[in-house]
C-alpha positions as CSV (number, residue, x, y, z in Angstrom):
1,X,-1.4,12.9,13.5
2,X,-3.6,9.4,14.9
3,X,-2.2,6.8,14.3
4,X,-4.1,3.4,14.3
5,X,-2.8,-0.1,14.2
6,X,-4.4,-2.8,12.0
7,X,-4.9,-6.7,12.7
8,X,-2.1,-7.0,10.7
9,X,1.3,-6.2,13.2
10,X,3.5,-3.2,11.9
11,X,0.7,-1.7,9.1
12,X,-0.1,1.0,10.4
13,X,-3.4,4.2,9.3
14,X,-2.1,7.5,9.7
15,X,-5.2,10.1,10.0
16,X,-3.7,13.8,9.4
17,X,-5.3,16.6,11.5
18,X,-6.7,18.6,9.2
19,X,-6.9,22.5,9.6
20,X,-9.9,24.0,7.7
21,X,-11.0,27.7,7.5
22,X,-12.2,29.5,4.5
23,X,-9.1,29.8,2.5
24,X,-8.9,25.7,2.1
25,X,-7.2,23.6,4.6
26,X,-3.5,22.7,5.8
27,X,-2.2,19.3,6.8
28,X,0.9,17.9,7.6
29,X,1.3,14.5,5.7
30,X,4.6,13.1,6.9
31,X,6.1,14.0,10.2
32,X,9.3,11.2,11.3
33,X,8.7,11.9,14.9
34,X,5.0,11.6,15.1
35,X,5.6,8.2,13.5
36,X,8.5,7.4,15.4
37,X,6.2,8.2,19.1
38,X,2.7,6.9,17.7
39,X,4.0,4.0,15.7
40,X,7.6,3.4,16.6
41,X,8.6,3.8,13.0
42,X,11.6,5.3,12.5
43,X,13.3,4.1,9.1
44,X,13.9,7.5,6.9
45,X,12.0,7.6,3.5
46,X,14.8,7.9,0.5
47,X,12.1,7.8,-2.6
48,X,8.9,9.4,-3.5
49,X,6.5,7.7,-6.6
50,X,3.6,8.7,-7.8
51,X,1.0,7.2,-10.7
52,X,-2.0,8.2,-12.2
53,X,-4.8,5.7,-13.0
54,X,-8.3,5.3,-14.5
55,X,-11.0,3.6,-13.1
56,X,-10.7,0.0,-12.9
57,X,-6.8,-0.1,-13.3
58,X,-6.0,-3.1,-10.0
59,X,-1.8,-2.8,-9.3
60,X,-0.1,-5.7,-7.4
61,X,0.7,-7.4,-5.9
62,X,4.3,-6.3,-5.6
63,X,7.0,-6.1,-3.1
64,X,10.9,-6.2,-2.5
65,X,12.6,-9.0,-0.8
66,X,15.6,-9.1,1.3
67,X,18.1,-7.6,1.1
68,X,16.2,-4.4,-0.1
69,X,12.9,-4.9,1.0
70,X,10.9,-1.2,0.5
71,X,8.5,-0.2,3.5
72,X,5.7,2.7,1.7
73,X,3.6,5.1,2.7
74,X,0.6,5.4,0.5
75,X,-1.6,8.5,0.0
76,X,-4.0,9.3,-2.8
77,X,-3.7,13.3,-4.1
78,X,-7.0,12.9,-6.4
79,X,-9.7,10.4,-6.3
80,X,-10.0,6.8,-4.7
81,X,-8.5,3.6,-4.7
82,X,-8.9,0.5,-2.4
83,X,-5.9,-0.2,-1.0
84,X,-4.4,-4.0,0.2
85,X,-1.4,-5.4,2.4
86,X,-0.9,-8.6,2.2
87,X,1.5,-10.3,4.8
88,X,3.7,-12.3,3.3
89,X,6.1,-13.1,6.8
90,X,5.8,-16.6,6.6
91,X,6.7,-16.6,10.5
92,X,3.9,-14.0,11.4
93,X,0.5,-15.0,13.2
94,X,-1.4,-13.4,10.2
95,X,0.9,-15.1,7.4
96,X,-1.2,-14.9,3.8
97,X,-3.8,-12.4,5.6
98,X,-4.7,-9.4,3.7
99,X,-6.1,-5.6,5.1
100,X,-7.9,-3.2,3.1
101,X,-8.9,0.3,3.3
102,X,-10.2,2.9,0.8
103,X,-8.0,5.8,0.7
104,X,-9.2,9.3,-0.7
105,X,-8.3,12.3,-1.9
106,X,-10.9,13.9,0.5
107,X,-10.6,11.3,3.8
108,X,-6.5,12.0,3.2
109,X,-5.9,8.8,5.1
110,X,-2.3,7.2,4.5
111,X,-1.4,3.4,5.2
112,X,2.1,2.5,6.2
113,X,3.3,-0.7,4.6
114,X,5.9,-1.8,6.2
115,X,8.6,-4.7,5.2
116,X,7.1,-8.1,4.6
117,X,4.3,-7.1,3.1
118,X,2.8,-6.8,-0.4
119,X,1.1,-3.8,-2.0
120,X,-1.7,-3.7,-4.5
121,X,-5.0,-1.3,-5.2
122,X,-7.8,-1.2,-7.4
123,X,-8.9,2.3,-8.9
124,X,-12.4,3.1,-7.7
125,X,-13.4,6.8,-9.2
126,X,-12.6,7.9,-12.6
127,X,-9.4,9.1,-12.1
128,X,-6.6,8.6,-9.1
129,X,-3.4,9.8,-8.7
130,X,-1.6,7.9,-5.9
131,X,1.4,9.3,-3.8
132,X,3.9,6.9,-2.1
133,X,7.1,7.1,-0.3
134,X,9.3,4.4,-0.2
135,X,12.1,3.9,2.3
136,X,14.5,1.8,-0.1
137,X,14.9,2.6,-3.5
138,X,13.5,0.5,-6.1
139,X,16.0,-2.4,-6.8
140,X,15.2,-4.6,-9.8
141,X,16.7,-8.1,-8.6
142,X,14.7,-8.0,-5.0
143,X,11.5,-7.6,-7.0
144,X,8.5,-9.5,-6.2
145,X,4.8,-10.3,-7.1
146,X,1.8,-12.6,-5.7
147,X,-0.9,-12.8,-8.6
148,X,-3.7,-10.6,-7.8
149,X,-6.1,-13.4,-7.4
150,X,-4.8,-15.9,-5.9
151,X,-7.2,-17.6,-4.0
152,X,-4.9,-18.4,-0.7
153,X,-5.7,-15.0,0.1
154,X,-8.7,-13.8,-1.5
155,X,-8.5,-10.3,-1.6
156,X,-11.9,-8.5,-2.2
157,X,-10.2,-6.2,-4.6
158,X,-13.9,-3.8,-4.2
159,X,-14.1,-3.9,-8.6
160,X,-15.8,-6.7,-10.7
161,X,-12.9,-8.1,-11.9
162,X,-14.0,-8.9,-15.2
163,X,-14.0,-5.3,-16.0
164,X,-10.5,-4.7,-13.9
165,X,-7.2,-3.6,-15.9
166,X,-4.6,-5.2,-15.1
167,X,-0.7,-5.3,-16.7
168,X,0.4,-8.4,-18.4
169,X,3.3,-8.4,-15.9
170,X,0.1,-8.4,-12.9
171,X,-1.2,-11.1,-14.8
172,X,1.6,-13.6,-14.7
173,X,2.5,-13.0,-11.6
174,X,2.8,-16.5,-9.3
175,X,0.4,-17.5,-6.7
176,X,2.0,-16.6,-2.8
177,X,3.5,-20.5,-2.6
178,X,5.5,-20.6,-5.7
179,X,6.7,-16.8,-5.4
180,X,10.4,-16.2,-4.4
181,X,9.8,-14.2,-0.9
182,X,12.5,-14.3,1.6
183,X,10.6,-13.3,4.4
């Protein structure tokens, strides 16, 4: 497995090797000691999710605070999305900085998010089903959310956002200053 960094410390790409031949193809999509050596990542994963979206749909931005914050590792099984971490560490060099990346059901690319960051992705083909591992489980009262557009950040969510379906709970999210984020 490569793994790559990003501009953004700890978020990490994971790029399976791929076997092909004429049956299909074989891939390993989560190995703890290639992450461990590659990335120095070694905090088990306790809870897989997955959701199915139609084109359009934009999810996040959501994270978990202290003391449960959830570190993920995203793949897509069908389709695309465009993917975004934002850094929410108000102590970090790249503090209110966002990274995106479209992941695929044919590039099989993963991004590890790892604590102190929030998650979001806009649905870019008809369909996507999206895969994550989490390595907390979900905990209600450490819940948190930066409104999608909040124009500290400016993420290039990759959709025309008029046409963008979004939850009413994504809509009212805060902006990143008036959110409750302990980290």
């Amino acid at each position: 497995m490569n793994v790559t960094t990003t501009p953004l410390e700890g978020l990490l790409i994971l790029e399976p090797k791929v076997h092909r031949d004429d049956r299909g193809y074989f891939f390993e999509s989560y190995n703890m000691q290639a992450l461990a050596t590659a990335g120095n990542y070694t905090t088990p994963f306790v809870q897989d999710n997955q959701a199915r979206s139609v084109k359009n749909v934009l999810r996040g931005l959501h994270y978990q605070n202290l003391p449960v914050p959830q570190a993920k590792l995203i793949r897509v099984l069908e389709g695309r999305i465009w993917d975004v971490a934002v850094d929410i560490r108000k102590n970090s060099p790249t503090y209110k900085q966002w990274f995106g990346i479209e992941l695929t059901a044919e590039n099989k690319l993963q991004l590890l998010i790892p604590h102190g960051f929030a998650h979001g992705y806009a649905v870019l083909s008809d369909t996507a089903e999206v895969f994550y591992k989490c390595d907390n489980f979900y905990n209600k009262p450490t819940e948190g959310g930066i409104y999608f557009a909040d124009t500290e950040i400016g993420v290039d969510w990759k959709i025309n956002i008029n046409d963008a379906i979004i939850s009413e709970k994504d809509q009212k999210q805060p902006m990143l200053k008036d959110a409750s984020n302990t980290f």
